[in-house]
C-alpha positions in Angstrom: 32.4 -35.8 19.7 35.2 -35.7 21.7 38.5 -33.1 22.5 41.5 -34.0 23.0 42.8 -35.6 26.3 39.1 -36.0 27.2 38.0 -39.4 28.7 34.5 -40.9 26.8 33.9 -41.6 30.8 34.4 -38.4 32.1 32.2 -35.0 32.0 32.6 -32.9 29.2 35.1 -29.9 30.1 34.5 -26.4 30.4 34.6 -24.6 26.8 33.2 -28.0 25.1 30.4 -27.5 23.2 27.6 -30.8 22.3 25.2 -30.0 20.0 23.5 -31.9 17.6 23.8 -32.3 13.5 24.1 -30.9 10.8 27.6 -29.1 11.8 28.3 -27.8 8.0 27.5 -23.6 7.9 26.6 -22.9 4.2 27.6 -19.4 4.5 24.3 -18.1 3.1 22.0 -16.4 5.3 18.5 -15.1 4.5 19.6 -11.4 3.8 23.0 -12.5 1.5 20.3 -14.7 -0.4 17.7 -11.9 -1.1 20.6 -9.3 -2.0 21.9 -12.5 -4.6 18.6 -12.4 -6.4 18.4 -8.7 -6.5 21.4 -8.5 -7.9 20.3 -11.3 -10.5 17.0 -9.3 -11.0 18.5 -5.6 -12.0 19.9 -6.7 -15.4 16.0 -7.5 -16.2 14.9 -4.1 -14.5 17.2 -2.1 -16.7 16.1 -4.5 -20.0 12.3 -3.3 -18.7 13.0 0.1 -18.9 14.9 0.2 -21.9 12.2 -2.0 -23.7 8.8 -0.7 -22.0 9.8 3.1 -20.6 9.4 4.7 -18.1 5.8 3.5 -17.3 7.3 -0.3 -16.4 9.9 1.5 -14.2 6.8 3.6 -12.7 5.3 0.1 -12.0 8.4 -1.6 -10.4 8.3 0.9 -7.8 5.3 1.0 -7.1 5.2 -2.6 -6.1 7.9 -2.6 -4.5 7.5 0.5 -2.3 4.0 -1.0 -1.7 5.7 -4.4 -0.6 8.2 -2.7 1.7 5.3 -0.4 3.2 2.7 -3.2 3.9 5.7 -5.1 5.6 6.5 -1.9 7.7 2.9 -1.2 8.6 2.6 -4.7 9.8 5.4 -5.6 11.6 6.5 -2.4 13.2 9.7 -2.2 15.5 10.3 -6.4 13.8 13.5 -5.0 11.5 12.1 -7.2 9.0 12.7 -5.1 6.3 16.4 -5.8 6.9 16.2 -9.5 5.7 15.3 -7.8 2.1 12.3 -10.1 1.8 9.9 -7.8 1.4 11.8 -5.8 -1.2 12.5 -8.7 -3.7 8.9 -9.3 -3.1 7.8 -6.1 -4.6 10.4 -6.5 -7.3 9.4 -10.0 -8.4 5.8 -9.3 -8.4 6.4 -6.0 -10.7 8.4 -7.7 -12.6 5.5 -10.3 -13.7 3.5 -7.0 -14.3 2.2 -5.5 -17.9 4.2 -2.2 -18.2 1.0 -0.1 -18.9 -0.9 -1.4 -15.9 -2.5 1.4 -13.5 -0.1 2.2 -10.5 -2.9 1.8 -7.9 -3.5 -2.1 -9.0 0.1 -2.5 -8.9 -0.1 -1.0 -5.1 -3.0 -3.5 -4.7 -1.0 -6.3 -6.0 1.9 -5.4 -3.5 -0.9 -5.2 -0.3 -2.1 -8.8 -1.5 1.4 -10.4 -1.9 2.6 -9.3 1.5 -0.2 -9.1 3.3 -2.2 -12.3 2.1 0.5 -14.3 1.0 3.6 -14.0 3.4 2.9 -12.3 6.6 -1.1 -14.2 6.7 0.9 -17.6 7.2 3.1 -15.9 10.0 5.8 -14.3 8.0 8.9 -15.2 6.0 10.0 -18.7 6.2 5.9 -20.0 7.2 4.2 -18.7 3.7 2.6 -21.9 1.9 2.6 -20.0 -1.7 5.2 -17.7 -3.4 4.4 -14.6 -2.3 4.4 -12.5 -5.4 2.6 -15.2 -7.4 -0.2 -14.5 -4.8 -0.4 -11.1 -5.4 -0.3 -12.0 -8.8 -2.8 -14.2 -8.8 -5.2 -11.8 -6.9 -4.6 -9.3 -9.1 -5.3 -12.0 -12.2 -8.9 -12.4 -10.7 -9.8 -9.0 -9.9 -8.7 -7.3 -12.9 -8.5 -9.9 -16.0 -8.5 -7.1 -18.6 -6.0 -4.7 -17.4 -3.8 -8.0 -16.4 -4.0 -9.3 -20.4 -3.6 -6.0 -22.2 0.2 -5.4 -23.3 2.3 -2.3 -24.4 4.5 -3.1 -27.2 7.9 -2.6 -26.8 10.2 0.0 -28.5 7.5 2.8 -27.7 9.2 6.3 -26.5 10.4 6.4 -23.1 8.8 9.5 -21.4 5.1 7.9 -23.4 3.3 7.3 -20.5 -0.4 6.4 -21.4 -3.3 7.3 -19.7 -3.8 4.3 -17.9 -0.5 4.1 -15.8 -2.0 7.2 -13.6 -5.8 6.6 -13.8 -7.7 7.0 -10.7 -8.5 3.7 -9.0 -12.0 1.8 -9.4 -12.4 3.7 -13.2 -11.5 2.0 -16.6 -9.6 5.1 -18.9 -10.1 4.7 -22.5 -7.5 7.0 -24.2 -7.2 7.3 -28.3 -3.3 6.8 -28.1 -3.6 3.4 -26.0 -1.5 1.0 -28.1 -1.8 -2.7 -27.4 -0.3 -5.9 -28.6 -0.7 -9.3 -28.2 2.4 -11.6 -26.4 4.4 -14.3 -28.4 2.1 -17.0 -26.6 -1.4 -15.6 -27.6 -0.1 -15.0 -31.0 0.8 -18.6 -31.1 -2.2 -19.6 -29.7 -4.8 -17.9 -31.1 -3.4 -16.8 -34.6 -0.7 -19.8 -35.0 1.7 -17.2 -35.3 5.0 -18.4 -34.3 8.1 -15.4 -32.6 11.2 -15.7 -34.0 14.0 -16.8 -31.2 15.9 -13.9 -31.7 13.3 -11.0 -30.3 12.4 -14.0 -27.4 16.0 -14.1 -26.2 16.6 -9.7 -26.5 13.6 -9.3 -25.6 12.1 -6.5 -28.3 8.5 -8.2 -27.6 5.3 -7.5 -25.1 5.0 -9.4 -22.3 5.3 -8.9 -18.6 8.2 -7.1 -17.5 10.9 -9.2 -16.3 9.6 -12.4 -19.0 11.0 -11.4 -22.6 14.5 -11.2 -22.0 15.2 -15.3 -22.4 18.7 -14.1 -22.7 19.0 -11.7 -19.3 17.1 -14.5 -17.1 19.5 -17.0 -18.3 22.6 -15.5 -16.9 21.1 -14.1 -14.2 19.8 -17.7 -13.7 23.7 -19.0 -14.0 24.7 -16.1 -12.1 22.5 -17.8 -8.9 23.7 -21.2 -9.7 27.0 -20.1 -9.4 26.6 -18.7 -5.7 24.8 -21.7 -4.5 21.4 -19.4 -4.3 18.4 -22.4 -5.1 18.4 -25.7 -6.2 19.2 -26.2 -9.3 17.0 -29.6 -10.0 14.1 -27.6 -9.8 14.6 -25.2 -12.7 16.1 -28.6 -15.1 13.1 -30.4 -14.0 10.9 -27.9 -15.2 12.8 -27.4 -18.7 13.2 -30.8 -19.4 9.6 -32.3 -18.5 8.3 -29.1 -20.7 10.8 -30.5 -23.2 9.8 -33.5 -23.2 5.9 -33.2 -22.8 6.1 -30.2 -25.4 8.1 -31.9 -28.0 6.2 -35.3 -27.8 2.9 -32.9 -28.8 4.6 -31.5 -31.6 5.7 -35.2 -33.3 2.3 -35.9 -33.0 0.9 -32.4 -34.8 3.6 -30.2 -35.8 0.9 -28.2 -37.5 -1.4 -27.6 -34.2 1.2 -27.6 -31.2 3.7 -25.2 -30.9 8.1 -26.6 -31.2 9.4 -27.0 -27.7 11.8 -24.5 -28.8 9.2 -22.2 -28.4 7.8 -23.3 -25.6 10.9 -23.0 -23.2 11.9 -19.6 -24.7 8.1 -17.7 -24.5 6.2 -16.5 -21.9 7.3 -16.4 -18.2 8.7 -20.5 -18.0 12.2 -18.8 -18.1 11.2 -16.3 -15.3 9.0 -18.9 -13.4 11.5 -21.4 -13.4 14.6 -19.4 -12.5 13.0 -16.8 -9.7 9.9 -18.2 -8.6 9.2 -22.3 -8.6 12.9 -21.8 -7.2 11.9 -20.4 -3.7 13.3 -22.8 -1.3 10.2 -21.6 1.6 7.5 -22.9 -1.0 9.6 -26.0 -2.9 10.4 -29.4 -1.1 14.5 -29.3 0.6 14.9 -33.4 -0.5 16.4 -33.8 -3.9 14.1 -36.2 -5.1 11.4 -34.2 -4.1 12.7 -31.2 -5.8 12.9 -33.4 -9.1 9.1 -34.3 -8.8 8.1 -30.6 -7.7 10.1 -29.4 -10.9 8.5 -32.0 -13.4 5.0 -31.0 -11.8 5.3 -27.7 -12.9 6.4 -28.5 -16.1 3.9 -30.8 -17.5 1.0 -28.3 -15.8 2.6 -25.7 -17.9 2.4 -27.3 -21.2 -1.0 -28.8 -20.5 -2.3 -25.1 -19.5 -0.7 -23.2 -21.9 -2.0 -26.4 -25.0 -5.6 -26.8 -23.5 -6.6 -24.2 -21.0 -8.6 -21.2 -21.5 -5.4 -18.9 -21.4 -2.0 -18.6 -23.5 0.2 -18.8 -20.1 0.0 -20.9 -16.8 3.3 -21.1 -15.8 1.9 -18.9 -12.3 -1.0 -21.4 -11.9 1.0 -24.1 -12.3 3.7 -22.9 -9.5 1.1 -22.4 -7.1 -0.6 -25.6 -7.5 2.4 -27.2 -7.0 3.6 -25.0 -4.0 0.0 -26.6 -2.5 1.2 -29.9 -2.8 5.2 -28.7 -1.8 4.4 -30.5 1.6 2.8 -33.6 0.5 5.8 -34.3 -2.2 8.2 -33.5 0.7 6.8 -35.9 2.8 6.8 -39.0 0.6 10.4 -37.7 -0.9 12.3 -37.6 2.6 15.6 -40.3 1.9 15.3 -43.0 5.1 17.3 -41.5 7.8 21.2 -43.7 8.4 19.9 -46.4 9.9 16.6 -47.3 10.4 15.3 -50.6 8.7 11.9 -50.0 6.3 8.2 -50.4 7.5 8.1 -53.6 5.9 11.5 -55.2 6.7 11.0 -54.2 10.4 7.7 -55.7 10.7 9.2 -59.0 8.6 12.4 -59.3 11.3 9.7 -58.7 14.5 
């Protein structure tokens, strides 16, 4: 680097600053990232309350309040709440939420995210695993039931059931609970198939922000668009679950679901777009991002075809954020220059 009228022998002037690669400035900072994804999420926020009432917006903020709180309580006098981490958190983990589920779990939920998935491994930009898949995932272990039973959509607005405000630590039974079972353990279990139609509006049960197909797609483009992830990751996972999907059906179109189906039910849309996508938790090198993508894939369909439960698209994320190091490691292009391990030993 050098400025004009500057000798390479001389000292560098006044003003001149050396510093070293890369020099490019994407633009996009950690709190213009977070308000991006918001922005992508609200379409699915609004689609949650119109489909699921007020009870799923009831459990939106709750996580999310409880996200922003655990942050604040933690990392007083920080401003960390200003990056907008902690809120999209909150948002991303009530969004993977059942609409009826009690409040208090969903605070739980938000303690567990924050607390043992983000700010345990030292705080944004350290965390191992996708913060709201961990509170997910606590809350998965802790409370199977009330994490598998599902409040069909269409139901009246202002219906809130007896569950959403029951006190904490005891199971409510009420005669009007209405449950359904999701597209996935229809296929599953009864070799019922969903039509694409109510997987792409989203007029079925499911977790929140998961049975809009059509919502998660734009809002998926929308990020695309303004440069928010990278974009091998969520093609990786569509096309290995594709792939890996479709080859099952060829070979038993009367056991294994279309690949159709596969890509357009359950939380792959959701998984793939706004969570596998998290560039803390998901390998920087391209080719790494390819293998990271495929992983999740071909965990999903082999979970969702074989293991004990409909969906895996959250177990298979945080598997493969577990091994994010490892695959970035081994994916890392040979820096400009530098000969290979074996060619340098050969010329030595």
């Amino acid at each position: 680097m050098s400025a004009k009228g500057h000798d390479s022998g001389d000292a560098a002037p006044k003003g001149l600053v050396l510093r070293s690669g890369p020099h490019l400035a994407s633009g996009m900072d950690t709190p213009t990232l977070m308000r991006d994804v918001i922005i992508a999420l609200l379409p699915l926020v609004v689609a949650a309350g119109y489909h699921f009432g007020a009870p799923a917006l009831l459990v939106l903020l709750t996580a999310t309040v409880g996200s922003m709180l655990t942050e604040w309580l933690f990392r007083r006098g920080e401003g960390t709440l200003l990056d907008f981490s902690a809120l999209l958190t909150g948002l991303i983990l009530g969004l993977t939420l059942p609409p009826a589920l009690p409040l208090w779990m969903a605070l739980v939920g938000a303690l567990a995210a924050v607390g043992l998935g983000k700010l345990a491994f030292g705080g944004l930009g350290f965390n191992l695993f996708n913060p709201a898949l961990v509170g997910r995932a606590f809350l998965q272990a802790a409370f199977p039931t009330a994490l598998t039973t599902w409040r069909p959509a269409g139901r009246p607005f202002f219906e809130i059931p007896a569950s959403t405000f029951a006190p904490p630590l005891l199971s409510v039974r009420a005669p009007d609970a209405l449950t359904t079972a999701t597209p996935l353990s229809r296929m599953k279990f009864d070799h019922k198939a969903t039509d694409l139609s109510s997987l792409m509006w989203g007029s079925v049960a499911g977790s929140l922000g998961e049975t809009s197909g059509l919502l998660i797609i734009i809002g998926g483009l929308f990020l695309a668009a303004r440069r928010a992830f990278d974009v091998r990751i969520p093609i990786a996972i569509l096309l290995s679950v594709a792939a890996l999907s479709g080859a099952f059906y060829l070979a038993g179109p009367d056991k294994y679901p279309d690949p159709l189906f596969m890509l357009s039910s359950g939380g792959l849309l959701f998984g793939a777009v706004y969570m596998a996508t998290d560039p803390v938790t998901s390998p920087l090198a391209p080719r790494g991002a390819w293998i990271f993508g495929a992983g999740i894939g071909v965990l999903v369909v082999l979970i969702r075809l074989f293991g004990g439960l409909p969906e895996g698209v959250m177990y298979a994320i945080l598997l493969m954020n577990a091994a994010s190091p490892l695959i970035e490691r081994v994916s890392q292009p040979r820096p400009f220059g530098r000969a290979r391990e074996g060619k340098k030993d050969a010329a030595s």
